[in-house]
N, C-alpha and C positions, 0 to 999 in steps of 0.2 A: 572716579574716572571722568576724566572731561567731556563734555559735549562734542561729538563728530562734528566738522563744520563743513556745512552745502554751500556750495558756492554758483551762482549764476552760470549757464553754458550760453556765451555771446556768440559764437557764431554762428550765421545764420540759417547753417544746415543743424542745429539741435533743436532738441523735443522745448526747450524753454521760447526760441525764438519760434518753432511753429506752432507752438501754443497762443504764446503772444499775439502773431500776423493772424492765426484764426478766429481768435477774441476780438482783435479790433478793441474798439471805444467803449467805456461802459456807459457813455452817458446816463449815470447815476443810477444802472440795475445793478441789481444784487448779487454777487458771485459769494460762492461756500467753497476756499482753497485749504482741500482734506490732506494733511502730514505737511504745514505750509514749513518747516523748519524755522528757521528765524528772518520768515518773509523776506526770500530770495525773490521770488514772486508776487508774494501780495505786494510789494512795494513799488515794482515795476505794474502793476495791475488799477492800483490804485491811483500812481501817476494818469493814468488812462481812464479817467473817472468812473472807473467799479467801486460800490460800495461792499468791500470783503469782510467778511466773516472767515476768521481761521481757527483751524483746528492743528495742534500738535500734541503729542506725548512726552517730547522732551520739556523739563518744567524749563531747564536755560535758554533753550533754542525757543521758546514760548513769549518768555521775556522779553527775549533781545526783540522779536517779531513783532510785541503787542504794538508797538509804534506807529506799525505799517499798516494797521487796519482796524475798521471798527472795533471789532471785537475778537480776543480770540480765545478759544477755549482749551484749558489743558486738558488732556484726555487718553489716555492708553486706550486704541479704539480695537484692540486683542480682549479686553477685560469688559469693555464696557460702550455703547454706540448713544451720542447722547442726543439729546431731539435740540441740533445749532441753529432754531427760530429760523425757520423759513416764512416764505416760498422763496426760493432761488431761481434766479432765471438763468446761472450756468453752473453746475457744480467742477471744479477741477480735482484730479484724482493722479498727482504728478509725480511717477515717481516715488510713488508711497504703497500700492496694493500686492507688488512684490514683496514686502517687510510685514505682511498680515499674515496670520495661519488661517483666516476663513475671510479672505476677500470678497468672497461673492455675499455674504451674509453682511457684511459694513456698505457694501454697494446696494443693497437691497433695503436696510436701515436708513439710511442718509438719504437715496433717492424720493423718500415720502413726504423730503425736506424740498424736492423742485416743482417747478410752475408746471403745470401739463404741459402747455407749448416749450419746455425748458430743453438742455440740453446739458449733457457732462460729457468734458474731457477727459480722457487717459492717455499715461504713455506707461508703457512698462518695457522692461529687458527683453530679446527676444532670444531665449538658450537652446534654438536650434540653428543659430547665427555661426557661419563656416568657420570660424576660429573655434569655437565650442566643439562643433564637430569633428574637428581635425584632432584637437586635445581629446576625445574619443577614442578616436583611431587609436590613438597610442596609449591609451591607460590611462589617463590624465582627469582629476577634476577635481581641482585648487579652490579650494574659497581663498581669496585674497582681501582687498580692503576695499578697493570700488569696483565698480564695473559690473559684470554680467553674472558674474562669482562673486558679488559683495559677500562679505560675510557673515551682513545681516541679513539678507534673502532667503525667507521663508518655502517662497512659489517660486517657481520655474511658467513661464509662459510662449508657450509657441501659439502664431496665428491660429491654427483651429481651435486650442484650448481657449484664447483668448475670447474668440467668437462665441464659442460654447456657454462661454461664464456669462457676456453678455444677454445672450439669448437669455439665460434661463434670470437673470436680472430682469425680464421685460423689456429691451432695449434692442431699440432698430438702429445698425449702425449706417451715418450719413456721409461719413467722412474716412477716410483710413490710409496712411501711408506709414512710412519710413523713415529712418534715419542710418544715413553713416556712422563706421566707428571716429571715433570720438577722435580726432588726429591733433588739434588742439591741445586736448588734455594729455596726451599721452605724451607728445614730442615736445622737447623743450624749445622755450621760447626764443633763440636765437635760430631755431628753423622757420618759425614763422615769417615764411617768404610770399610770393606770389606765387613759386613753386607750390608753395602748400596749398595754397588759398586753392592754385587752378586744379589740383589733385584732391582738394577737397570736395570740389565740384564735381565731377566725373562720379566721385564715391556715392555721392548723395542722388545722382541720378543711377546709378546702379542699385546701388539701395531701395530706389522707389519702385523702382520696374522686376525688382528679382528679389524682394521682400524679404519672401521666406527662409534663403539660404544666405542674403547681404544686409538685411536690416540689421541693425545693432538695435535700434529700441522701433517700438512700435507706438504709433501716437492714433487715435480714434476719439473722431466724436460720434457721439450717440443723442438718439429720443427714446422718452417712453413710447416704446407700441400704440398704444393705443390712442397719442397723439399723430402718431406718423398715418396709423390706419385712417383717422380724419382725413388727412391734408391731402391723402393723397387716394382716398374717394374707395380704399377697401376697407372689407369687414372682416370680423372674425379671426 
């Protein structure tokens, strides 16, 4: 069976561009981009002078990807979490901890790979998003082929569960918003109007401010604890 292929979400309300705008420059620290596919990411990352390290499990999507980055390691990280030579000064986690059956245990592995002062991004689905729920209402819940139903989606995640997994990860989260559905992807390209653009807008700020019942993905950055509890002069 062929390789599924990821493809970049360029608009500027998706989890890739506010990952991107929250990364900023890497001037030449070290980023570890975990389920990179075939560096959608690392490639636009490393433009941005990060020195990345990737992980994937697909051996083709590995391939095509090694290009895009230092290093990358193949690895089905279900079977096995492998020590990707740290210290990292940001781990990213995009879009790949939905497709885990123990997320929290790969996040808890990989994190002993960051710099104390370091930091990791996530974005994941959010399946109590009002489309979800409505498919509820009526009996409904399709695995399909992407989206919030992918078919490969192991985890289901809503904001509290989210926070929950973090916490026990060790992780103080510093950052946390939302995303719009995906209007882009969904609607064909002779829609893409300024119509869309301006209705994409509105979405994304509804999304941010009402998260939990309009977010389509959830995107967070985090600290280890016990760097946060320095910085910020508590203990314990």
């Amino acid at each position: 069976m062929a390789s599924r292929r990821y493809v970049l979400k360029p608009d500027p309300h998706s989890s890739h561009s506010v990952i991107l705008r929250w990364l900023g420059d890497g001037r030449g620290r070290r980023l570890l981009d975990v389920g990179a596919a075939d560096g959608l990411l690392s490639r636009q990352l490393t433009a941005r002078g990060w020195r990345v390290t990737a992980i994937e499990g697909d051996p083709a999507l590995a391939q095509a990807g090694a290009a895009h980055c230092e290093r990358m390691i193949t690895v089905n990280l279900g079977r096995w979490v492998p020590d990707p030579g740290g210290p990292f000064d940001v781990i990213v986690y995009a879009d790949v901890l939905e497709h885990l059956a123990d997320p929290l245990r790969v996040l808890v592995e990989l994190n002993h790979s960051l710099r104390d002062d370091g930091s990791i991004v996530i974005s994941v689905p959010n399946i109590a998003h009002f489309y979800i729920r409505l498919l509820l209402l009526f009996g409904r819940f399709d695995y399909i082929d992407r989206g919030i139903l992918d078919h490969t989606h192991l985890r289901f995640f809503t904001e509290r569960s989210l926070l929950a997994m973090l916490a026990d990860a060790g992780l103080s989260v510093s950052r946390f918003t939302a995303t719009p559905a995906p209007l882009y992807q969904v609607l064909p390209a002779r829609w893409h109007k300024r119509w869309l653009a301006a209705t994409h807008a509105i979405n994304a700020v509804i999304a941010r401010n009402a998260r939990r019942l309009m977010g389509y993905q959830f995107i967070v950055q985090a600290r280890p604890k016990t760097w946060s509890s320095r910085t910020t002069g508590l203990h314990g």
